[in-house]
C-alpha positions as CSV (number, residue, x, y, z in Angstrom):
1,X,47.7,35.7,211.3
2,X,43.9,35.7,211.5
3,X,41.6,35.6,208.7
4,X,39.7,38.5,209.2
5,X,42.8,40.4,208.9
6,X,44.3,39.0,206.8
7,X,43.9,40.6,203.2
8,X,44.8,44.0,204.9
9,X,47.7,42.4,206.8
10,X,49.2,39.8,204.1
11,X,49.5,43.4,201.9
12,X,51.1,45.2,204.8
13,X,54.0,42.9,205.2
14,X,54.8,42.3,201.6
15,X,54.5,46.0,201.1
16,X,57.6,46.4,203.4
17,X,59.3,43.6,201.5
18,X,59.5,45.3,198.2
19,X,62.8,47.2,198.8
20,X,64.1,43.8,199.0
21,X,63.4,43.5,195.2
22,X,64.8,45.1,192.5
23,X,62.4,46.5,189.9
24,X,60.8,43.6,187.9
25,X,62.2,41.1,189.8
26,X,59.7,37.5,190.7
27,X,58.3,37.6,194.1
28,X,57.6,34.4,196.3
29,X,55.4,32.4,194.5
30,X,52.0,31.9,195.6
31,X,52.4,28.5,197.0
32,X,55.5,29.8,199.3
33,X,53.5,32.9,200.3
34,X,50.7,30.4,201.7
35,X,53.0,28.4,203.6
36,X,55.4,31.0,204.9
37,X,52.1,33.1,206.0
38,X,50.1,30.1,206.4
39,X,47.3,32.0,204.8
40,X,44.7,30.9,202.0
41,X,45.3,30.8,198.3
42,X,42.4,33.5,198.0
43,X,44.2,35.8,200.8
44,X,47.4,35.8,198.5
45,X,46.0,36.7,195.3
46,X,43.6,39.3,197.1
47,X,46.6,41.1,198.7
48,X,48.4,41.0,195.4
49,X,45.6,42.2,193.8
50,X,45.9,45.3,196.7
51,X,49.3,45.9,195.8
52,X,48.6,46.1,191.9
53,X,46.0,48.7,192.5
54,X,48.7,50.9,194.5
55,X,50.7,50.4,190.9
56,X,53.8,48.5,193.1
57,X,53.6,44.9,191.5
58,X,52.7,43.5,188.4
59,X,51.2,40.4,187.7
60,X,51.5,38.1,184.7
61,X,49.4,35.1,184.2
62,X,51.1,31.5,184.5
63,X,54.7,33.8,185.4
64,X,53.4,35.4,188.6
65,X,54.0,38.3,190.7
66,X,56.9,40.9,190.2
67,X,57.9,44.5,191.7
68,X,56.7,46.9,189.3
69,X,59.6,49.5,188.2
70,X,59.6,52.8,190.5
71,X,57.2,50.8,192.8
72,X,60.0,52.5,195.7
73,X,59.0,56.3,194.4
74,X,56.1,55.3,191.7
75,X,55.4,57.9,189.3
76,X,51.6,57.7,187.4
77,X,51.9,56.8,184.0
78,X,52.7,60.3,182.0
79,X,49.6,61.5,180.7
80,X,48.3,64.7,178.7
81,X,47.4,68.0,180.4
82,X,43.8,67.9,182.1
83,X,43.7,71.6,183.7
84,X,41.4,72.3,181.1
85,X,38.9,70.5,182.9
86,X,39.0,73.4,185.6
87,X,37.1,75.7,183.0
88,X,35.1,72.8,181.7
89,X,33.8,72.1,185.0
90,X,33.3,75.9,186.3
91,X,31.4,77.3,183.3
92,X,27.9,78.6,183.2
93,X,25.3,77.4,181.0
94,X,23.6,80.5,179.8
95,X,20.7,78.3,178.1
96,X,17.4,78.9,179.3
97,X,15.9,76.8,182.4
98,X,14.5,73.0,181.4
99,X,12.0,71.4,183.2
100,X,12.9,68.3,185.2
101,X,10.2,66.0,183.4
102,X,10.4,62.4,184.1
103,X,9.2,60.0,181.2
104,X,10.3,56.5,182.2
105,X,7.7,54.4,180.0
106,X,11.0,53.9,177.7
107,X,12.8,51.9,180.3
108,X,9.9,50.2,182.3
109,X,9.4,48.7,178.5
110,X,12.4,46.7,179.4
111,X,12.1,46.4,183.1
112,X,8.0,45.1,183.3
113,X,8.0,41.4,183.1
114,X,4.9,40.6,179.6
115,X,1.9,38.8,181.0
116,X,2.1,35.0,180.5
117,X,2.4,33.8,177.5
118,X,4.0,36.8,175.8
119,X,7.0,36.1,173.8
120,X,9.7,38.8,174.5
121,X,10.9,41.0,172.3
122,X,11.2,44.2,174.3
123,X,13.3,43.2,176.7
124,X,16.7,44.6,178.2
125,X,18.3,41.1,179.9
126,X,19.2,37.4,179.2
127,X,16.4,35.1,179.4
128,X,17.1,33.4,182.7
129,X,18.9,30.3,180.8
130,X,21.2,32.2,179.9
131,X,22.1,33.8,182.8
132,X,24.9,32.5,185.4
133,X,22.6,31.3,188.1
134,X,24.9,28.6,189.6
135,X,28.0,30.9,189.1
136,X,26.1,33.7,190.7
137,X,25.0,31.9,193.8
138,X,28.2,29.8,194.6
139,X,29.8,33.2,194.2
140,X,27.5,35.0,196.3
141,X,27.8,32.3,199.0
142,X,31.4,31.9,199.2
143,X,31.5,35.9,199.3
144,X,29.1,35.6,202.4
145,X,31.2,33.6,204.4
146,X,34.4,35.6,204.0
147,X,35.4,37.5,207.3
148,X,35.4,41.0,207.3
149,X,32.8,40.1,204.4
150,X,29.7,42.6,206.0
151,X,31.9,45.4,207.1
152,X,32.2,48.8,205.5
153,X,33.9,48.8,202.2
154,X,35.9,51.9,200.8
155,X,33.7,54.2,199.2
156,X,35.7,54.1,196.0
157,X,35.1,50.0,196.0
158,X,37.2,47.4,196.7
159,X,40.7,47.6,195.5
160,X,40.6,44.5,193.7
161,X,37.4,45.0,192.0
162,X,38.6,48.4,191.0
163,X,42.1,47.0,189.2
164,X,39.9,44.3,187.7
165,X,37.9,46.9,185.8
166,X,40.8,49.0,185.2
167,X,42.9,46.0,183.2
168,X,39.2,45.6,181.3
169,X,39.4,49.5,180.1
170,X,43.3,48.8,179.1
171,X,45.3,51.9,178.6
172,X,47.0,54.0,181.2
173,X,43.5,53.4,183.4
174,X,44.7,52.3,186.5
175,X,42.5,51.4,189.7
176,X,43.4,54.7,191.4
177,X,40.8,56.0,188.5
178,X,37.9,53.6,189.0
179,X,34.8,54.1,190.7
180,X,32.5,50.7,191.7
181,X,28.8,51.9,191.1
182,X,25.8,50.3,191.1
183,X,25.3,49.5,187.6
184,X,25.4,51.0,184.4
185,X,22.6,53.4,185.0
186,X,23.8,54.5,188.2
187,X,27.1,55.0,186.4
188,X,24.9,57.6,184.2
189,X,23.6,59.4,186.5
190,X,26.5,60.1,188.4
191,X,28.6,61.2,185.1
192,X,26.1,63.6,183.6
193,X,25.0,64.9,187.3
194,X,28.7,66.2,187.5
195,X,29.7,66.9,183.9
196,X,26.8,69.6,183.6
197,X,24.0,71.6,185.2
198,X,20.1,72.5,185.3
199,X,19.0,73.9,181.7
200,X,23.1,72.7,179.8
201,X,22.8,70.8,176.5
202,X,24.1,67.4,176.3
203,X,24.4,66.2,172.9
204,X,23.1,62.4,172.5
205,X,23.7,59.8,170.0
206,X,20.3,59.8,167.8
207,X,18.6,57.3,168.5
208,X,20.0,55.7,171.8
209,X,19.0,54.6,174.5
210,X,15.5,55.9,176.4
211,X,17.0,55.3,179.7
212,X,19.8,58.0,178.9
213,X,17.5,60.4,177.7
214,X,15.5,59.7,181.1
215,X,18.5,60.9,183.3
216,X,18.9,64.0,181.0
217,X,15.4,65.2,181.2
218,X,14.9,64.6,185.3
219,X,18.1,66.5,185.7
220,X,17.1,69.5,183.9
221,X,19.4,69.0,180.9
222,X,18.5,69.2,177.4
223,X,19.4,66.4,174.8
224,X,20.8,67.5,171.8
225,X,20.3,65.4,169.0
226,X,23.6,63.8,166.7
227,X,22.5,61.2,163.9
228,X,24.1,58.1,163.9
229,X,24.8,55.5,160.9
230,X,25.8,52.3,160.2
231,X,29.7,53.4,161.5
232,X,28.9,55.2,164.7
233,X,27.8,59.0,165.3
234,X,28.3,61.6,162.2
235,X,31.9,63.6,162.9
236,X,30.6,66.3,160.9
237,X,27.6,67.0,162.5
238,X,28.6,66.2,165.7
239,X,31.2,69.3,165.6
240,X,28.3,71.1,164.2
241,X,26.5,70.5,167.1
242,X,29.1,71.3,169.3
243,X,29.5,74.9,168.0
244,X,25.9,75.5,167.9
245,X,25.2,74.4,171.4
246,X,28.1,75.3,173.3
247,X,27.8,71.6,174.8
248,X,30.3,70.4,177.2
249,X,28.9,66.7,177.4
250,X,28.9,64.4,174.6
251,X,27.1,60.6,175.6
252,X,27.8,57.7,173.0
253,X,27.9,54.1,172.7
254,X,31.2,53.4,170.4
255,X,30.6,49.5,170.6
256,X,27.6,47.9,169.5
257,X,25.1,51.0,170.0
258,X,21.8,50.5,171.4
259,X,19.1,50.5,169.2
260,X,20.9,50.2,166.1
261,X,24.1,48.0,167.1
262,X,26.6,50.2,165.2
263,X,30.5,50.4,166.2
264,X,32.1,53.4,166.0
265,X,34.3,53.6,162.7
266,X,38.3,53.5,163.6
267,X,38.6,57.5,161.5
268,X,35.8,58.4,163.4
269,X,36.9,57.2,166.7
270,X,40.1,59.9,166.3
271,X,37.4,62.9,165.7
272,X,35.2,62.5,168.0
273,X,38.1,62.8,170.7
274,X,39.9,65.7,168.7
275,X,36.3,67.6,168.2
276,X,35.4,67.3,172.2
277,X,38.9,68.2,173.3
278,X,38.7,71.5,170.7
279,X,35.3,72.2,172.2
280,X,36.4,71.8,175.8
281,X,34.2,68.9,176.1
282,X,33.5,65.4,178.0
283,X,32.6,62.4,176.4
284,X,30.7,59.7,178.5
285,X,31.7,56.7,176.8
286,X,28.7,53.9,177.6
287,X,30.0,50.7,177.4
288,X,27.3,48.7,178.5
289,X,27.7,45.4,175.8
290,X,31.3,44.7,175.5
291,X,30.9,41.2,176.9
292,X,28.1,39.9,175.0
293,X,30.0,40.1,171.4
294,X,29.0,37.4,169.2
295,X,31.1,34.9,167.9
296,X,31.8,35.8,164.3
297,X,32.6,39.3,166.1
298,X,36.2,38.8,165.4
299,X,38.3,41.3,167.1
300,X,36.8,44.1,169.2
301,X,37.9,48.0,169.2
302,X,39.1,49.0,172.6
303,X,37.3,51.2,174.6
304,X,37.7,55.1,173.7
305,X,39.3,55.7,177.1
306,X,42.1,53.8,176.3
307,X,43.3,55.9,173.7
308,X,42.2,58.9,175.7
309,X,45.5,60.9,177.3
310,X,43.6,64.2,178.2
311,X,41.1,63.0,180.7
312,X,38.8,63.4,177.6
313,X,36.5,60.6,178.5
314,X,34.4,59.4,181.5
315,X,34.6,55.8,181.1
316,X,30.7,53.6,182.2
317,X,30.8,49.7,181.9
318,X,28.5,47.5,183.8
319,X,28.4,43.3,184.2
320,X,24.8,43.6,184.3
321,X,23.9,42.7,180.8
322,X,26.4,40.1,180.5
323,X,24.8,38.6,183.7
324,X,21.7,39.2,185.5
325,X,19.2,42.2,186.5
326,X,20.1,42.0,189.7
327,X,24.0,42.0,189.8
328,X,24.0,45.8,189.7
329,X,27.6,46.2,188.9
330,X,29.5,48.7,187.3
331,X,31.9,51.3,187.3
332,X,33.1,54.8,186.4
333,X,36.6,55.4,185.1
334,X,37.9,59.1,184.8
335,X,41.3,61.2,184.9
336,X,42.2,64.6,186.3
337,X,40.3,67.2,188.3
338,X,36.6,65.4,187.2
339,X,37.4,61.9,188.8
340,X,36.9,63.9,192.2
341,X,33.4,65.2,191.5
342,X,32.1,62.0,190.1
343,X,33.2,60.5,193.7
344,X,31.6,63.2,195.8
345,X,28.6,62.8,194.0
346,X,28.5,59.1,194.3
347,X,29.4,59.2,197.8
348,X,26.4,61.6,198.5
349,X,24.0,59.9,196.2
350,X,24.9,56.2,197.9
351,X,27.8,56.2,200.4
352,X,28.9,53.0,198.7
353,X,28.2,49.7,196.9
354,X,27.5,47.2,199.5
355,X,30.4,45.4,199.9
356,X,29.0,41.3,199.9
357,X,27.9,42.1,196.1
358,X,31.9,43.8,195.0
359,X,32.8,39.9,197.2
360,X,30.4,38.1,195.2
361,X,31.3,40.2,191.9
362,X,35.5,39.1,192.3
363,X,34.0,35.5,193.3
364,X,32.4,35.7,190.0
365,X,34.7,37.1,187.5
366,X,37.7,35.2,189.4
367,X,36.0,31.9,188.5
368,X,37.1,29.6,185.7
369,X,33.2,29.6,185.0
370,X,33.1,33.1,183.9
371,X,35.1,33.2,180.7
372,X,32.9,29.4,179.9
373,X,29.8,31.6,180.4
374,X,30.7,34.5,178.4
375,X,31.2,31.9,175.4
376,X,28.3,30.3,175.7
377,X,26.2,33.4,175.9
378,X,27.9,34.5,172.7
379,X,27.4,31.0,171.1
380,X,23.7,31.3,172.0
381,X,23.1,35.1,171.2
382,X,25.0,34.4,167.4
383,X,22.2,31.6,167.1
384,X,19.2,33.8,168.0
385,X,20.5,36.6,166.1
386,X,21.1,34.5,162.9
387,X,17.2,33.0,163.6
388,X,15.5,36.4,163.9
389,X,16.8,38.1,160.5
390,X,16.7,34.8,158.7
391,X,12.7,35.2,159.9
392,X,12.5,38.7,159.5
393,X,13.6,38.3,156.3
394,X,11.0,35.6,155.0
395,X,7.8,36.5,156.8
396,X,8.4,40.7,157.1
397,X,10.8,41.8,154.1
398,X,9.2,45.2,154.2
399,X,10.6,46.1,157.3
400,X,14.2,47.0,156.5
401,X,16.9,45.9,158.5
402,X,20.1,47.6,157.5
403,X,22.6,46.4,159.6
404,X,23.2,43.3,161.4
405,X,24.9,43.7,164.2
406,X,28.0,41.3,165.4
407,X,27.3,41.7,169.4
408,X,24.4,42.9,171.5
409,X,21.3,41.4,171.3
410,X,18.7,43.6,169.6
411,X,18.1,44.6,166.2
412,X,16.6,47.6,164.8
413,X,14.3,47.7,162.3
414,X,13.0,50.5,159.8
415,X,9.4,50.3,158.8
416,X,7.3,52.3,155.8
417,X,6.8,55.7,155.6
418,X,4.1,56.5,157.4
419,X,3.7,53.1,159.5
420,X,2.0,53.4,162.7
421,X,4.9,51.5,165.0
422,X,2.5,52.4,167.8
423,X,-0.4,50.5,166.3
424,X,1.7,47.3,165.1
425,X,3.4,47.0,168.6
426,X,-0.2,47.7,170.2
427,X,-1.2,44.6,167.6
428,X,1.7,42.6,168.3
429,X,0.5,42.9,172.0
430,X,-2.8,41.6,171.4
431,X,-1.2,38.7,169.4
432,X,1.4,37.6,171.7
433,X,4.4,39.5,171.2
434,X,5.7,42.2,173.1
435,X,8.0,44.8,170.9
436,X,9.3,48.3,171.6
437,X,8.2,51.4,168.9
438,X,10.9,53.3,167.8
439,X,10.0,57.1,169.4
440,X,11.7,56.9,172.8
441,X,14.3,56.3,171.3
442,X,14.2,59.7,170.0
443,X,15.1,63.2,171.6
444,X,13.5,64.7,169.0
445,X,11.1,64.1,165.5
446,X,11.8,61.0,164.7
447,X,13.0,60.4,160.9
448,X,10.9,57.7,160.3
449,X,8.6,54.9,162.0
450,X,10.9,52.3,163.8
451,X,11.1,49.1,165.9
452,X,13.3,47.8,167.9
453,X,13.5,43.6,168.7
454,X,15.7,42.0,171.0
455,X,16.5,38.2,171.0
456,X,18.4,37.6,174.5
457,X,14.7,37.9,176.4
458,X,13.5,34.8,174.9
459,X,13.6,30.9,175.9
460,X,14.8,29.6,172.1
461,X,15.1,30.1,168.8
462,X,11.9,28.0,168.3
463,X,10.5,31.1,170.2
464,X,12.3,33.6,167.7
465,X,10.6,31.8,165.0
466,X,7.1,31.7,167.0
467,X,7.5,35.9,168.0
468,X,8.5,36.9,164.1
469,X,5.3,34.5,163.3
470,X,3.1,36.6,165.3
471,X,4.3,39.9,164.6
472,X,3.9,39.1,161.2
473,X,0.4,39.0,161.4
474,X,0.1,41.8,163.5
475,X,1.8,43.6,160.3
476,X,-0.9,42.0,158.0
477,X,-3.5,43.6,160.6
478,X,-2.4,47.5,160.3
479,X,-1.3,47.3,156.7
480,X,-4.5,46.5,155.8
């Protein structure tokens, strides 16, 4: 058998094995599929990892590889009724016509590297010591070499990559219901593109994030704000908004919501489902920070669409927070009738994710260097965290911080009445820190002046220290 073939051909021939198997019985091992196929150790597992996305094996780690039961006649998991997604889909926004403005000063905050000598506080990815350089490029060069490596790739991703996201999401999500995109913003655009049209209401999380808000506004839709607290977005008001709005689309971030770092409240979790499923509604469930939880996190909420039966939610996760800027990989998880316009429109938009990063991406993850990375970002991100409100605490204590957040890597900060957050960040430039006022964060009048900080930009916590320093006497500037 020859390499280039041999992912597609290992898959073929143990395909036609199965009937020899009865359901949940132990296939060959790895070692004796290598040497009765005389194939690699990575061609195995990556044509098992095909047949786990077609739902006819199961794999358990340190047991190994069995037939999955019904894998002769497989039935899909039973699941709740989605036709009600046929009128959600096909009904016409009677609101009035919005402009397609484009204000993208809120994510070029994050995206503009500070002049030198600027100490971070506005930015949106790990300082590069934190990211997985070495990981990243042995990955990417092993992917490179791989035959059949530069060809075409399905436009749904690969099959692998797509069951690896599914078993992340948990559930009844299988890989049949993942889309790869390119990132978490791509992922975005995409959902809201196909969930509503030119001039619809989308109700948003308020605040959250300016990069959202961006996508609404260029494609005509109109963000509708919902407050959030301390436990997630309000259930009362969110059905409120629902009935006043007629909204079919409802964008949150249950886990560690950016800017304030809240998790969705268990109670609430179970209302926001119920209220969009009575209103006939999506939710886009952005879950752009689940692997950068801290270590004192303890155990994390799963994602909403793993308790979601109805084809309620439109799943978005990315690995490029946890990672780096540039590993623009993410994906798009939904059930029933919807599933098949979010891959038109990603197909049109980009045919498909270029197939040596998905390579690199299932180099990466596969590695035993991952899960070491992820615990050493979370060691280092606790640390920073714990160093910025202990400073915030001594040098600014009239800028409020409510709530500590136990993953992420920002923290959002209240200021005075009548604070001008545009004149301390302007001073906090001119001192040597670069910060990010609390308006975009906004679709509408904000409450009250804000600030947002973020600790994963920076090279230490000596620099933490050095930033709240400096802001602190940009503070002692605009006071007066």
């Amino acid at each position: 058998m020859n390499e280039r073939s041999s992912v597609g051909e290992l898959a073929e021939r143990l395909r036609g094995e199965l009937n020899r198997y009865s359901d949940g019985e132990k296939l060959p091992s790895s070692r004796q599929l290598v040497e009765r196929y005389r194939v690699s150790p990575v061609t195995v597992s990556r044509a098992l990892g095909v047949l786990v996305a077609e739902g006819l094996v199961v794999t358990r780690p340190g047991a190994g590889a069995f037939r999955a039961p019904g894998a002769g006649g497989r039935a899909r998991p039973v699941v709740g009724d989605t036709s009600w997604q046929e009128v959600a889909l096909s009904a016409e926004s009677t609101a009035e016509a919005v402009p397609r403005t484009v204000d993208a000063s809120g994510v070029l905050a994050t995206l503009a590297a500070p002049p030198a000598g600027v100490i971070e506080f506005n930015g949106g990815y790990l300082h590069p010591s934190l990211q997985p350089e070495r990981a990243m490029s042995g990955a990417l060069a092993r992917a490179g070499r791989r035959p059949g490596a530069w060809g075409r790739p399905p436009v749904e991703g690969l099959a692998e990559l797509r069951d690896w996201f599914a078993r992340g999401i948990g559930g009844a999500v299988t890989a049949a219901e993942v889309l790869v995109c390119s990132g978490g913003q791509n992922a975005l655009t995409t959902a809201l593109r196909a969930l509503a049209g030119p001039g619809a209401p989308v109700l948003v999380e308020s605040p959250t994030y300016p990069g959202m808000l961006a996508i609404a506004r260029a494609s005509g839709l109109r963000p509708v704000p919902v407050p959030v607290d301390t436990e997630g977005v309000r259930p009362e008001l969110l059905a409120e908004a629902f009935r006043a709005t007629g909204a079919r689309v409802f964008v949150c971030q249950p886990l560690f919501q950016n800017p304030t770092g809240a998790v969705l409240a268990a109670g609430r979790r179970r209302e926001v489902l119920a209220l969009a499923r009575e209103a006939g509604a999506f939710v886009v469930e952005d879950d752009y920070i689940r692997r950068l939880a801290h270590q004192d996190s303890g155990p994390l909420p799963g994602p909403l669409a793993a308790e979601d039966t109805e084809g309620v939610v439109v799943h978005v996760c990315s690995l490029t927070k946890a990672t780096s800027p540039s590993l623009r990989i993410g994906c798009l998880a939904a059930r029933g009738p919807v599933l098949e316009r979010l891959r038109a429109i990603q197909v049109v938009d980009h045919f498909f994710v270029p197939r040596p990063l998905q390579e690199a991406t299932l180099e990466l993850v596969g590695a035993p260097a991952w899960p070491r990375h992820l615990r050493a970002v979370a060691a280092e991100l606790t640390e920073r965290r714990t160093a910025m409100a202990t400073a915030l605490r001594a040098v600014l204590p009239e800028l409020a911080l409510t709530h500590l957040p136990l993953g992420g890597y920002h923290l959002w900060l209240r200021l005075p009445d009548g604070a001008d957050e545009g004149a301390l960040a302007a001073a906090a430039l001119r001192r040597g820190v670069a910060v990010a006022p609390g308006r975009p964060y906004f679709s509408a009048e904000p409450p009250a002046p804000h600030l947002r900080l973020t600790y994963a930009a920076v090279a230490s916590t000596a620099e933490v220290a050095e930033g709240v320093k400096r802001l602190g006497e940009a503070w002692s500037e605009v006071r007066g």
